[in-house]
C-alpha beads as a LAMMPS data file, in Angstrom:
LAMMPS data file: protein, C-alpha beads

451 atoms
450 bonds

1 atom types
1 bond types

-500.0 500.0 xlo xhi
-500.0 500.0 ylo yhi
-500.0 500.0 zlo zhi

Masses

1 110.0

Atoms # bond

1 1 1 0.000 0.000 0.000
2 1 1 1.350 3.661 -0.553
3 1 1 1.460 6.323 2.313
4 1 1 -1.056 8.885 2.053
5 1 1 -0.126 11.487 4.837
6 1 1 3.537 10.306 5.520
7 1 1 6.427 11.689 3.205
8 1 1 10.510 10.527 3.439
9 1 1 10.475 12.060 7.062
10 1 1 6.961 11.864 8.546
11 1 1 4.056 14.430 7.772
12 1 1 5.434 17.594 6.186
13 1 1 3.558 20.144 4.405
14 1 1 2.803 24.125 4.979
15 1 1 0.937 24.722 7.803
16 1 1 -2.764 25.568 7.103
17 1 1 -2.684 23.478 4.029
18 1 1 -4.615 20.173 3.309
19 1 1 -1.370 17.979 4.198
20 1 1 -0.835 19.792 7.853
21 1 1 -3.222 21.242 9.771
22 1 1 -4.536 21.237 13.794
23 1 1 -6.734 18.405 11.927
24 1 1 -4.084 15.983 10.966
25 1 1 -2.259 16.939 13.758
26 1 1 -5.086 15.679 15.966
27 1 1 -6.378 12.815 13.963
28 1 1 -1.960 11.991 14.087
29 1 1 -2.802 11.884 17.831
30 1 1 -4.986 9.896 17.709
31 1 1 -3.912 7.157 15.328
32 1 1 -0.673 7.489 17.545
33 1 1 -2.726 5.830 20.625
34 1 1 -4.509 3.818 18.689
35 1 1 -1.367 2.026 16.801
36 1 1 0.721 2.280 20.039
37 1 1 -2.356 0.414 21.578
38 1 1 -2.693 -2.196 19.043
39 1 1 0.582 -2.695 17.933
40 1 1 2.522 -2.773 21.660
41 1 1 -0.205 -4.140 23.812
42 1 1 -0.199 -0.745 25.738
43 1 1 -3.361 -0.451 27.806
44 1 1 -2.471 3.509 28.310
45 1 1 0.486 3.966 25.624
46 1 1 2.687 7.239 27.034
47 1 1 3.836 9.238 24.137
48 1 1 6.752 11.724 24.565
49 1 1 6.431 15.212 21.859
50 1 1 9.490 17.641 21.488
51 1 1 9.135 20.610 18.930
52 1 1 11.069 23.081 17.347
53 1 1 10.732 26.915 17.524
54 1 1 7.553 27.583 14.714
55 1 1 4.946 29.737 15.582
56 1 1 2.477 27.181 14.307
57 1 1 4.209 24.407 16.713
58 1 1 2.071 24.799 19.807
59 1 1 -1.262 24.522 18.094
60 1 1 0.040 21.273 16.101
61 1 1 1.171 19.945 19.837
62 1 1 -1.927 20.914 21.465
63 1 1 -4.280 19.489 18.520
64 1 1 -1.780 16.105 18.703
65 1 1 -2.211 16.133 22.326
66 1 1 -6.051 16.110 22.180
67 1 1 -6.089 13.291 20.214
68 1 1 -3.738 11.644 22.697
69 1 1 -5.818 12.272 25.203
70 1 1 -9.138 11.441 23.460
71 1 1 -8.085 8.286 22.849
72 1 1 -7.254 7.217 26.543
73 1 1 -3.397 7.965 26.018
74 1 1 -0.465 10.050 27.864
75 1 1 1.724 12.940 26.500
76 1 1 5.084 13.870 27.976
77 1 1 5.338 17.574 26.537
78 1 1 9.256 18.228 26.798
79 1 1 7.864 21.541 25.479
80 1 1 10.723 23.320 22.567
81 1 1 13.469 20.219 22.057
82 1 1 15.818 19.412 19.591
83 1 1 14.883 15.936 17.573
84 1 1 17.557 14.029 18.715
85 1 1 16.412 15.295 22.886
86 1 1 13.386 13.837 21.534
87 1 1 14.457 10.801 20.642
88 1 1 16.611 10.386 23.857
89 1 1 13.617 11.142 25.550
90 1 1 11.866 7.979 24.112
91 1 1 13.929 5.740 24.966
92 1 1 14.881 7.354 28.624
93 1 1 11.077 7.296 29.256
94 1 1 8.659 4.769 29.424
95 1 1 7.306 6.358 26.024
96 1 1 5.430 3.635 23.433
97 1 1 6.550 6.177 20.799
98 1 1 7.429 9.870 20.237
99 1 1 7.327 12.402 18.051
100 1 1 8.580 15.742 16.692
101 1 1 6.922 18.592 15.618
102 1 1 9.468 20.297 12.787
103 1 1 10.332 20.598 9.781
104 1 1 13.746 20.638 9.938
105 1 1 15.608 23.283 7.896
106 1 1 12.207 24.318 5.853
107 1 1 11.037 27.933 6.213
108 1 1 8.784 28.950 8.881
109 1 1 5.445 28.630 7.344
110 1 1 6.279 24.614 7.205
111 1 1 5.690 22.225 9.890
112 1 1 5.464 18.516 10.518
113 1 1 5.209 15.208 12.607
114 1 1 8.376 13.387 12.598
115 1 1 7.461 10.082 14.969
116 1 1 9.923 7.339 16.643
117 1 1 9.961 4.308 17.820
118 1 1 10.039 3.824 21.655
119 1 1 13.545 3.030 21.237
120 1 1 14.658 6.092 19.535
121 1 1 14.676 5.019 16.768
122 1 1 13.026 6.532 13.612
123 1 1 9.785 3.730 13.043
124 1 1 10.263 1.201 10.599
125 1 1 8.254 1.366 7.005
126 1 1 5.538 -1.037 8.416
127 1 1 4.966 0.931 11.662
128 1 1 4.559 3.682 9.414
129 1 1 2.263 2.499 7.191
130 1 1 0.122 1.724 10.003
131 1 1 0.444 5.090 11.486
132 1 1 -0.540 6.461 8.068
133 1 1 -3.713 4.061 7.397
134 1 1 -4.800 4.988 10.975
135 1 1 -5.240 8.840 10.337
136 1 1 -6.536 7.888 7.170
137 1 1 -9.254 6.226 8.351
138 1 1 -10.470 8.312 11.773
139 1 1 -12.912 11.293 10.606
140 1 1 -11.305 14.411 9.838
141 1 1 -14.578 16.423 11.864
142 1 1 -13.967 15.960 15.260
143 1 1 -11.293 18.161 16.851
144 1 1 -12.370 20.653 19.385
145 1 1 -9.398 23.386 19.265
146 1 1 -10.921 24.909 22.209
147 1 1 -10.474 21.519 24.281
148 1 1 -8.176 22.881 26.858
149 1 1 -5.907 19.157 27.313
150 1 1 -4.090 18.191 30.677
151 1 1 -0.297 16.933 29.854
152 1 1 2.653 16.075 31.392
153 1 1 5.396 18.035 31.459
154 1 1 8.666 16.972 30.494
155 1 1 11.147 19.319 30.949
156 1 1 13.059 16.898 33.080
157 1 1 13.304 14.709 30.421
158 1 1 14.960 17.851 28.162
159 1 1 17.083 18.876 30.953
160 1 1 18.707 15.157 31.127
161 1 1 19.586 15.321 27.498
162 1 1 21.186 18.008 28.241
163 1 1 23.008 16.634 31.177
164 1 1 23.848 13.345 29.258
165 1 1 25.252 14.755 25.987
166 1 1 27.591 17.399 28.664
167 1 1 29.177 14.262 30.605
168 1 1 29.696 12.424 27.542
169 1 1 32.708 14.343 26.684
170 1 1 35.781 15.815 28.870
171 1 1 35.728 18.388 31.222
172 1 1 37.202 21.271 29.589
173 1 1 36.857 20.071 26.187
174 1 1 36.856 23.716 24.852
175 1 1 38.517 25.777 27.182
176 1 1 40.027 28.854 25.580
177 1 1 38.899 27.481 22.334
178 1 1 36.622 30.836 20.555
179 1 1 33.783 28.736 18.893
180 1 1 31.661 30.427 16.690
181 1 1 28.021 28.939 16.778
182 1 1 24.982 29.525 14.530
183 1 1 21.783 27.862 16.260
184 1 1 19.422 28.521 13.042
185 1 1 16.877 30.244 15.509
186 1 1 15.534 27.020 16.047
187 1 1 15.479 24.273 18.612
188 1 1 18.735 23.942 19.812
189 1 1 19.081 27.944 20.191
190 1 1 18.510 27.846 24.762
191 1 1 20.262 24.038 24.740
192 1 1 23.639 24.382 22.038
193 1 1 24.631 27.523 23.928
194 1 1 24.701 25.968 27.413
195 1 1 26.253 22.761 26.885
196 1 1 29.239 24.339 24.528
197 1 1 30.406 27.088 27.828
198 1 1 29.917 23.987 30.331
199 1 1 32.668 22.435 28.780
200 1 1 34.465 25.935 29.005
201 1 1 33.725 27.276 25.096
202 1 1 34.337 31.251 24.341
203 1 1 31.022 31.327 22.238
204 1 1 29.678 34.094 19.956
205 1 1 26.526 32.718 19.072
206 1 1 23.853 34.254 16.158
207 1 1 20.289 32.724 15.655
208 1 1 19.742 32.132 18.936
209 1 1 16.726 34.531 19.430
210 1 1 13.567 32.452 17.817
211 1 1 10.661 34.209 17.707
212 1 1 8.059 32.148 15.915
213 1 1 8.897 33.004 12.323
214 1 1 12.474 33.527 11.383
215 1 1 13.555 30.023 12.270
216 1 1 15.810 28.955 9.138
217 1 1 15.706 32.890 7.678
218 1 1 19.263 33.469 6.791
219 1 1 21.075 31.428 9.391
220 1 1 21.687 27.885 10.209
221 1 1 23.332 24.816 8.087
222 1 1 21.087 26.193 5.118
223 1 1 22.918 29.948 5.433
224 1 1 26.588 28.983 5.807
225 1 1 27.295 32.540 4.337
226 1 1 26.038 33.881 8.094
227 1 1 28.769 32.160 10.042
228 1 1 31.153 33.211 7.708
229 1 1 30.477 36.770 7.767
230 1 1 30.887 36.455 11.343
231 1 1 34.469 35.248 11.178
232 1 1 34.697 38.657 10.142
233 1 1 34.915 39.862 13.437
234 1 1 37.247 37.992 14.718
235 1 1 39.516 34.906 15.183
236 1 1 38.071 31.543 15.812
237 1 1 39.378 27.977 16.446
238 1 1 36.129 26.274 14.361
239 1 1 32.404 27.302 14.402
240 1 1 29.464 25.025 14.177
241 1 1 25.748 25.617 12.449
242 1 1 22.370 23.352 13.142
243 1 1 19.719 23.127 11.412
244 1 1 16.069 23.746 12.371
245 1 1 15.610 20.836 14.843
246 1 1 19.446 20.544 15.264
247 1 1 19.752 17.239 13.877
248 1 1 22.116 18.172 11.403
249 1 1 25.433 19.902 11.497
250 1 1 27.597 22.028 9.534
251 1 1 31.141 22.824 10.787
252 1 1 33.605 25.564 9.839
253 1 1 37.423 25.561 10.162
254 1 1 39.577 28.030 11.242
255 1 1 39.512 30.120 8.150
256 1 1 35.916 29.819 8.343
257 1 1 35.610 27.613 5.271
258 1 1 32.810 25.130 5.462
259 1 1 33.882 21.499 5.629
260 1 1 32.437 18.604 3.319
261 1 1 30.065 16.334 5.435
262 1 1 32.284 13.711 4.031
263 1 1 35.133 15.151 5.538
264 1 1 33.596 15.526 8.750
265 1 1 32.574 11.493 8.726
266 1 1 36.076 10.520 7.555
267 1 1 37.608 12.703 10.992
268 1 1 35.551 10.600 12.824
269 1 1 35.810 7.172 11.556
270 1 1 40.058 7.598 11.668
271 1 1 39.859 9.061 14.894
272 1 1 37.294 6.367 16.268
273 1 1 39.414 3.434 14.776
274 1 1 42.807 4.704 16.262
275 1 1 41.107 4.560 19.477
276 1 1 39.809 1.161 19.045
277 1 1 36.592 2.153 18.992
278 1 1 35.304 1.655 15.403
279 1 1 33.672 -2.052 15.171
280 1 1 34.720 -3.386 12.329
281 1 1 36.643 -1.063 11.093
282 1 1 33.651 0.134 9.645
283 1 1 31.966 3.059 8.697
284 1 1 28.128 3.326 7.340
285 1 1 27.171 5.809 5.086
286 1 1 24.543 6.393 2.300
287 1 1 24.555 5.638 -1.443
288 1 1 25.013 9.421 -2.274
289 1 1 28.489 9.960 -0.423
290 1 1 31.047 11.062 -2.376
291 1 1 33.741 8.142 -3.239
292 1 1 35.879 9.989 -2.039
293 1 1 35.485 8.749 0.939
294 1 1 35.416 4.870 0.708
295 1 1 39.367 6.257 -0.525
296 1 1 40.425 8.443 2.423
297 1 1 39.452 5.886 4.504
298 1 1 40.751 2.879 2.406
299 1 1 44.135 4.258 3.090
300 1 1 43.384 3.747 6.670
301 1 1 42.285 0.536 6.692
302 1 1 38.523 1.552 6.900
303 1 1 35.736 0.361 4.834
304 1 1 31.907 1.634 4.447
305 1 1 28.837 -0.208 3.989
306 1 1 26.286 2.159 2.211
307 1 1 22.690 2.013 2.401
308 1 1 19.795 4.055 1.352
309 1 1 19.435 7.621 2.104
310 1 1 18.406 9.056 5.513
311 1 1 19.682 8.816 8.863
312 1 1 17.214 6.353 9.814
313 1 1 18.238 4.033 7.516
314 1 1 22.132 4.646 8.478
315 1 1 20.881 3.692 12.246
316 1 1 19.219 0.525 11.747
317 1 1 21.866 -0.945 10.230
318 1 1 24.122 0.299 12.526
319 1 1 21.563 -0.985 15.009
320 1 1 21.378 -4.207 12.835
321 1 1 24.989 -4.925 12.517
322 1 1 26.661 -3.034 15.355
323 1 1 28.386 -0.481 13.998
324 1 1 29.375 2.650 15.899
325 1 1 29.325 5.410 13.602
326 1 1 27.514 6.411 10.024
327 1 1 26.353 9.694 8.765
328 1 1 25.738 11.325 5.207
329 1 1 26.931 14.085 3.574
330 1 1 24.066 16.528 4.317
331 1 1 25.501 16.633 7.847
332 1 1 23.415 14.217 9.347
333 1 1 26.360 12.328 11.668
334 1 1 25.060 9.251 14.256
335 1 1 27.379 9.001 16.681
336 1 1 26.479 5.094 18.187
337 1 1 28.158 6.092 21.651
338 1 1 25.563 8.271 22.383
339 1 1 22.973 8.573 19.720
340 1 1 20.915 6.228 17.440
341 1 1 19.551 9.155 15.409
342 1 1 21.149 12.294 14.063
343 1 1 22.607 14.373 16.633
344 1 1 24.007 17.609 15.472
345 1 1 25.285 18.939 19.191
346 1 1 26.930 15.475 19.934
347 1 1 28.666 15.337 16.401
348 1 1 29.795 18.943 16.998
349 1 1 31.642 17.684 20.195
350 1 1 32.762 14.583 18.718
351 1 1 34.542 16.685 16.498
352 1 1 35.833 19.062 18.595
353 1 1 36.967 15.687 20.930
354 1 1 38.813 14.642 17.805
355 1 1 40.580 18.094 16.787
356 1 1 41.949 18.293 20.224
357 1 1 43.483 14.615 20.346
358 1 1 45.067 15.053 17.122
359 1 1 46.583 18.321 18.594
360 1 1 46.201 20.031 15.215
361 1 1 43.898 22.477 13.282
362 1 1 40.445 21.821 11.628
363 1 1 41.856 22.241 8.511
364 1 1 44.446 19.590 8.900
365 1 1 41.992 16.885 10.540
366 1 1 39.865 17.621 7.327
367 1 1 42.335 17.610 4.874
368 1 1 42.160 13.699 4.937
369 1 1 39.768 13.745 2.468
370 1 1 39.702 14.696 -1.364
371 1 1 36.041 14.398 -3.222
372 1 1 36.520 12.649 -6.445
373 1 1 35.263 14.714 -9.488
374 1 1 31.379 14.261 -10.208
375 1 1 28.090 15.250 -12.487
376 1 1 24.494 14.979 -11.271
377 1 1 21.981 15.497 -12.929
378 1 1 18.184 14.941 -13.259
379 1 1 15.904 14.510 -16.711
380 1 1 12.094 14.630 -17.150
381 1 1 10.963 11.247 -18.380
382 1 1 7.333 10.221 -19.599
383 1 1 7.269 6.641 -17.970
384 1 1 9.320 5.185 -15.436
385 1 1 9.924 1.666 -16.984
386 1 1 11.874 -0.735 -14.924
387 1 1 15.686 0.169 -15.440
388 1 1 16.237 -3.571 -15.198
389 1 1 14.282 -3.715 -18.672
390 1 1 15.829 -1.308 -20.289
391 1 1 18.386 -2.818 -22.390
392 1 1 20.360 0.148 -23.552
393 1 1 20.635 1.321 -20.041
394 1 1 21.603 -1.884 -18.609
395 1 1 24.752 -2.654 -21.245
396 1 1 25.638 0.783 -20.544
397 1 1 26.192 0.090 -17.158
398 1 1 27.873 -3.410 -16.970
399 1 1 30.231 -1.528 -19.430
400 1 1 31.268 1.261 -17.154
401 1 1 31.352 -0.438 -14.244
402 1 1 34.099 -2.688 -15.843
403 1 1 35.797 0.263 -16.858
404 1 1 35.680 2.681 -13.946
405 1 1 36.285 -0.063 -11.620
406 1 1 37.215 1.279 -8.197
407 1 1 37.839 4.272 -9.519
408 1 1 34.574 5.380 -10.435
409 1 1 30.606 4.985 -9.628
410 1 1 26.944 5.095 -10.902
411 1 1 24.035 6.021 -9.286
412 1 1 21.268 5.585 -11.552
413 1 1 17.304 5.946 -10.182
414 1 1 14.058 7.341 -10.373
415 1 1 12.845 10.310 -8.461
416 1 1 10.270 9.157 -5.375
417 1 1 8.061 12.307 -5.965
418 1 1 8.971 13.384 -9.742
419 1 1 8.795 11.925 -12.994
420 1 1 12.377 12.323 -13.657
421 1 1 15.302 9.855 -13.750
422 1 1 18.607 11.138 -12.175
423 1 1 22.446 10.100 -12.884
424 1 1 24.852 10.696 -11.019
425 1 1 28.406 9.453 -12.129
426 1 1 31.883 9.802 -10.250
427 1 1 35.542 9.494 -11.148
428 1 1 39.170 10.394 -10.044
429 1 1 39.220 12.543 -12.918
430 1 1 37.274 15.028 -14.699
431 1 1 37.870 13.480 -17.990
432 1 1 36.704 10.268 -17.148
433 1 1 33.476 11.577 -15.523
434 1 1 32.593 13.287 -18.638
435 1 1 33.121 10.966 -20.882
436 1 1 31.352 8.242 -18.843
437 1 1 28.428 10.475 -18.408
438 1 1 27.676 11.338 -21.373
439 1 1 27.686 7.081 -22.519
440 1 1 25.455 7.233 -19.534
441 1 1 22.636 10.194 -21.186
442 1 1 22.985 8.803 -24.433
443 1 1 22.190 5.341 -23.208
444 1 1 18.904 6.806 -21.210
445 1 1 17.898 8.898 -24.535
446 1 1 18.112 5.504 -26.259
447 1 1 15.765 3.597 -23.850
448 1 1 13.476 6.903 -21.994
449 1 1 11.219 9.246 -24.051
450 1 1 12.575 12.319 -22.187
451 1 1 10.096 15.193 -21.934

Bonds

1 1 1 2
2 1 2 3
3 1 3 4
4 1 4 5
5 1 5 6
6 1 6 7
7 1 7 8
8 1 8 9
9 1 9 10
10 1 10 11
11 1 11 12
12 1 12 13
13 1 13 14
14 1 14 15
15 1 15 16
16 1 16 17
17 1 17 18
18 1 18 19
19 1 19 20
20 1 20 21
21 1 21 22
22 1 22 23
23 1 23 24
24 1 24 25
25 1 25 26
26 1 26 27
27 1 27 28
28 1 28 29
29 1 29 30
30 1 30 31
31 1 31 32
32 1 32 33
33 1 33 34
34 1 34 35
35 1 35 36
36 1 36 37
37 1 37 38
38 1 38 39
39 1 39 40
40 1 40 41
41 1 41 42
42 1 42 43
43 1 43 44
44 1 44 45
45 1 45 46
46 1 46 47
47 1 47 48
48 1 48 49
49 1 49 50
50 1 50 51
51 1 51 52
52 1 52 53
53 1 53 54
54 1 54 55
55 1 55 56
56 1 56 57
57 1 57 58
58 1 58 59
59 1 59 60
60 1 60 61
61 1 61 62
62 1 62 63
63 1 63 64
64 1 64 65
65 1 65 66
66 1 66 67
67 1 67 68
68 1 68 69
69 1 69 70
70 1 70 71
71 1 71 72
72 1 72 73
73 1 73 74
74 1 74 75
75 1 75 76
76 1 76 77
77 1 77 78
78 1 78 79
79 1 79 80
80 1 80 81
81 1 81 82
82 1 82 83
83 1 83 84
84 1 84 85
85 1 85 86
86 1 86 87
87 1 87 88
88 1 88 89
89 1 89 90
90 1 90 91
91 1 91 92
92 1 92 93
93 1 93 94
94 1 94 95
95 1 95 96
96 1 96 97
97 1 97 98
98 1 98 99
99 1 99 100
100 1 100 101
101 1 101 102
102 1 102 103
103 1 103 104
104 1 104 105
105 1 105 106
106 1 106 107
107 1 107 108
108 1 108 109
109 1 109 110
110 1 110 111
111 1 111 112
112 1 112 113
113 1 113 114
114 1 114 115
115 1 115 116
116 1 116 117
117 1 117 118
118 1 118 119
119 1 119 120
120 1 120 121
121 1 121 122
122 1 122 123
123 1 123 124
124 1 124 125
125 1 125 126
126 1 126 127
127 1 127 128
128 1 128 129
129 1 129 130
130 1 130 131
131 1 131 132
132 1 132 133
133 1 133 134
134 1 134 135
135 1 135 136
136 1 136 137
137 1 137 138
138 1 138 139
139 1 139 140
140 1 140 141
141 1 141 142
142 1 142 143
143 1 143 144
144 1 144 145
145 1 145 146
146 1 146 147
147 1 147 148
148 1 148 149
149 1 149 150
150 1 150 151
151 1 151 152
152 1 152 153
153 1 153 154
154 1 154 155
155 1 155 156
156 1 156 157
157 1 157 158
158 1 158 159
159 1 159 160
160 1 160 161
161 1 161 162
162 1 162 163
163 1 163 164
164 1 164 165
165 1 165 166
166 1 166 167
167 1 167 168
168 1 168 169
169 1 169 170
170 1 170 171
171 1 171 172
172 1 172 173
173 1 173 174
174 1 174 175
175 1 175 176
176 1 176 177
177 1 177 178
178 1 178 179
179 1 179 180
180 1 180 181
181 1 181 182
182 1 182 183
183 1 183 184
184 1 184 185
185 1 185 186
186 1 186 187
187 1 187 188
188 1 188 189
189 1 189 190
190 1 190 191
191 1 191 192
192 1 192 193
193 1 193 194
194 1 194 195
195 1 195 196
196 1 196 197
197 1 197 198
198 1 198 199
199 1 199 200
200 1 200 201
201 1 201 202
202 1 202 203
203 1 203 204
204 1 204 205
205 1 205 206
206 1 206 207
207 1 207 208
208 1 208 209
209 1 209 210
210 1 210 211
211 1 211 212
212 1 212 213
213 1 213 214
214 1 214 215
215 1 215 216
216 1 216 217
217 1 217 218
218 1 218 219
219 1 219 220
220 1 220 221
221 1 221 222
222 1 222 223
223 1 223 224
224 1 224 225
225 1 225 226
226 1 226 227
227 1 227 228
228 1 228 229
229 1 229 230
230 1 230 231
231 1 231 232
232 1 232 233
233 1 233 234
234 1 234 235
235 1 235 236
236 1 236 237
237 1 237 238
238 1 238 239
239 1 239 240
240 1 240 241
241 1 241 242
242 1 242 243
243 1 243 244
244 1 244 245
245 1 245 246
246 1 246 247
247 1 247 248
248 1 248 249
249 1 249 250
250 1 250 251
251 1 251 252
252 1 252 253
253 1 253 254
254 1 254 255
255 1 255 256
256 1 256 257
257 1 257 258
258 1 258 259
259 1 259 260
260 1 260 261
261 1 261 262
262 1 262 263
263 1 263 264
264 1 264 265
265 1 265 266
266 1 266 267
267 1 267 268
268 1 268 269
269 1 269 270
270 1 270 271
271 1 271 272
272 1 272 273
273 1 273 274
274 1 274 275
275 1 275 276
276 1 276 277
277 1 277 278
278 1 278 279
279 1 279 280
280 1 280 281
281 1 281 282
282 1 282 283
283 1 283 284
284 1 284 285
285 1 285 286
286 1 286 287
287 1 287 288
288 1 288 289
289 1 289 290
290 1 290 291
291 1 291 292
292 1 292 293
293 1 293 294
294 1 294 295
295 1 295 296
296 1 296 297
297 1 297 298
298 1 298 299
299 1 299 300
300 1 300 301
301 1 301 302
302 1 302 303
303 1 303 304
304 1 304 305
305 1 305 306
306 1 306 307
307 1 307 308
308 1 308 309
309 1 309 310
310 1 310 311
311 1 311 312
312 1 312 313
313 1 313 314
314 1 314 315
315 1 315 316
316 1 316 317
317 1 317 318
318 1 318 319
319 1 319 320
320 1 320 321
321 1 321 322
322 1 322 323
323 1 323 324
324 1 324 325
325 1 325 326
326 1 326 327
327 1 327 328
328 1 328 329
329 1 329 330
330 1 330 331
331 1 331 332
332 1 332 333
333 1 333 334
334 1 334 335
335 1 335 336
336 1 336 337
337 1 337 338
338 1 338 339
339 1 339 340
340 1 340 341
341 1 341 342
342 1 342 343
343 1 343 344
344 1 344 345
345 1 345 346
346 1 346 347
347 1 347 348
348 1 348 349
349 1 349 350
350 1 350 351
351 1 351 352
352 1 352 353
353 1 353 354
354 1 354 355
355 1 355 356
356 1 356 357
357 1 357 358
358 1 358 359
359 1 359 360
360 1 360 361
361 1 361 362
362 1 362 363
363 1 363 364
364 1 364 365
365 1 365 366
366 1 366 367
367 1 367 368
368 1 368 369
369 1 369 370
370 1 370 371
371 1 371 372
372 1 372 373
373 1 373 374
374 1 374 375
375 1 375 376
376 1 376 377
377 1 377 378
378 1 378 379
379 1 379 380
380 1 380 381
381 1 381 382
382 1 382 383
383 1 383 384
384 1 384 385
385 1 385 386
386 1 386 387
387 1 387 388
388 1 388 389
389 1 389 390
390 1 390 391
391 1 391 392
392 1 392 393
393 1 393 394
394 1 394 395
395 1 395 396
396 1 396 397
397 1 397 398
398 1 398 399
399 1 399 400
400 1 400 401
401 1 401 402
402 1 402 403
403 1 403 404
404 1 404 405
405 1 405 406
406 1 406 407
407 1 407 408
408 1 408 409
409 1 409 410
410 1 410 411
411 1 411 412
412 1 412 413
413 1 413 414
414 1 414 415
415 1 415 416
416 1 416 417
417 1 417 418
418 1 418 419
419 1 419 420
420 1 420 421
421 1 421 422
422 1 422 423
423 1 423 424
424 1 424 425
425 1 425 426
426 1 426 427
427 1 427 428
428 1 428 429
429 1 429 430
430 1 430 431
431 1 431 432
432 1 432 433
433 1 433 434
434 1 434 435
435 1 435 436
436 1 436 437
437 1 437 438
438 1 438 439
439 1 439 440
440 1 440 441
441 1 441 442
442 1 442 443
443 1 443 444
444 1 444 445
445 1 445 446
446 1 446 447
447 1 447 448
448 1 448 449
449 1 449 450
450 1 450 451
């Protein structure tokens, strides 16, 4: 069955519209119960909510927690809370499930329902599907918005996030390091701040003043140009920016350049396996990484195991298999230590942990990694055929994969939402990229009636 309400990340849409409203929010509520209920045996399933700093957030809480509490449930409202609080919340709780209420690094007039698994971790495509056939089906005319709903509050819950991720790194981390530190005006704008001068930081901080609507406006991972600008006024030893609900990270060296999210994983991953602490020598990462990095960390005796894209599919199989540490390139870094979900304040520290045991710069600790030349690109089609049965397409690959070798890639599939076909195709040189791309185009004009 296809999802009708649920997207790549849980219900997103602009507030007000058909997709999210107090109405969904609600009927999410309830279906939430209902599933937990079902699913989990849960006579009164306890469901934890975190959201980010939106003006529209509180009405989609309170409309979520009426349908909690319409259907005989709990809510633990940890009130404004970074994703990944949320998620430690879950599974620090007695919570059936949780959810966020963000939309990450969108704009302020978008919102959205991001659930987990009582574990922490992000639910699995059949939980979801339930979830999503649940609000489908309960009537969409019910929800009082005047229902004043009794909760419990879980600010404890918030403040031991913030206690755990402080503790799980040396006292004095960053003292007399000058940190520069963009919070996106979103949820990690009261939490970031606090936990970075605990551990002795010199902070100058921007987008930490959220008032409702300029949440993502010119600052945050989205706006590295901001934390630049502010390297203007001064020397700094690195600088960090979040996104939205501070689940992703972007990190700045010394000269305030912004570093590659590759870059940031391969740090990590040589860092984490010279301190014994990489299972496997592993590190998990999605199909859209650069290869690049399978290279940098070749040389150090590191592999990677890729899977799909998205953090939660990263953590189950580091869940699955045991693996300590996985991220992607859009700055989404699981740290297994700690986290089972993207954590941009712990990967900020783990960084930070790692530039100060290698006694050297950013810069240096980044310079590890080299991206290997690449094209990306995405055509209109008029059908999506089965690539498997399209023959031109199919010979083109085998060929190029015998020629590239380990020295090159293909990424080849259809767009989820579009009706477009995208190729990407990598190489150590620039000449070889081109040429192999353009085998690769002429091979999907052969076999696709592009539109």
């Amino acid at each position: 069955m296809s999802l009708k309400h649920f997207g790549t990340d849980g219900i997103r849409g602009q507030y007000g519209s058909a997709v999210l409203n107090d109405d969904v929010a609600f009927r999410a509520g309830k279906a939430a119960v209902r599933v937990a209920r079902e699913r989990f045996s849960a006579p009164v399933p306890q469901i934890v909510v975190g959201r980010d700093t939106r003006a529209s957030g509180l009405a989609l809480l309170n409309a979520f927690a009426a349908g909690v509490a319409s259907e005989g449930g709990k809510m633990i409202d940890l009130g404004v809370a970074p994703t990944p609080c949320v998620a430690f919340a879950a599974r620090s709780s007695e919570a059936i499930l949780a959810c966020s209420i963000t939309a990450s690094h969108n704009p302020a007039c978008d919102n959205g329902i991001k659930f987990f698994e009582g574990s922490g971790v992000k639910p699995s495509e059949d939980l979801e599907q339930s979830l999503d056939d649940m609000v489908e089906q309960i009537p969409a005319d019910d929800f009082d918005p005047s229902e004043k709903v009794s909760v419990i509050d879980g600010s404890e819950l918030r403040s031991q996030y913030q206690r755990a991720v402080a503790s799980a790194f040396p006292r004095g981390l960053l003292a007399g390091k000058r940190i520069a530190l963009d919070c996106a005006n979103g949820a990690m704008s009261e939490i970031a701040p606090v936990v970075f001068r605990q551990l002795g930081a010199v902070l100058e901080v921007v987008g930490e003043k959220p008032d409702g609507s300029n949440i993502n406006d010119g600052v945050g991972s989205e706006y590295p140009e901001t934390l630049g600008a502010l390297y203007s006024s001064g020397k700094f030893d690195y600088g960090f920016a979040f996104d939205g609900d501070g689940d992703r990270l972007v990190m700045f060296d010394e000269t305030g350049k912004k570093i590659e999210g590759e870059a940031l994983l391969a740090a990590l991953a040589i860092d984490a396996k010279q301190r014994a602490e990489l299972p496997g020598d592993t590190l998990v990462t999605t199909v859209q990484s650069n290869l690049g990095l399978d290279a940098a960390l070749k040389e150090n005796g590191i592999r990677t195991e890729r899977t799909d894209v998205g953090d939660k599919h990263i953590a189950r199989l580091m869940l699955r298999t045991g693996y300590l540490l996985g991220g992607e390139e859009s700055g989404h870094l699981v740290v297994g230590k700690f986290a089972i979900t993207g954590d941009g304040l712990v990967a900020a520290l783990a960084m930070a942990e790692a530039v100060a045991r290698s006694a050297g710069s950013v810069s240096r600790l980044a310079s590890v990694y080299s991206a290997f030349p690449q094209i990306s690109k995405a055509f209109k089609v008029a059908e999506k055929p089965p690539l498997a049965d399209c023959r031109a397409i199919s010979a083109c690959i085998e060929k190029l994969d015998s020629k590239l070798g380990e020295d090159g890639r293909l990424l080849i599939r259809y767009s989820g939402t579009e009706p477009k076909i995208r190729l990407l195709v990598e190489a150590r040189t620039d000449e070889a990229v081109a040429a192999a791309f353009e085998e690769l185009r002429a091979a999907v004009d052969s076999d696709l009636v592009l539109s």
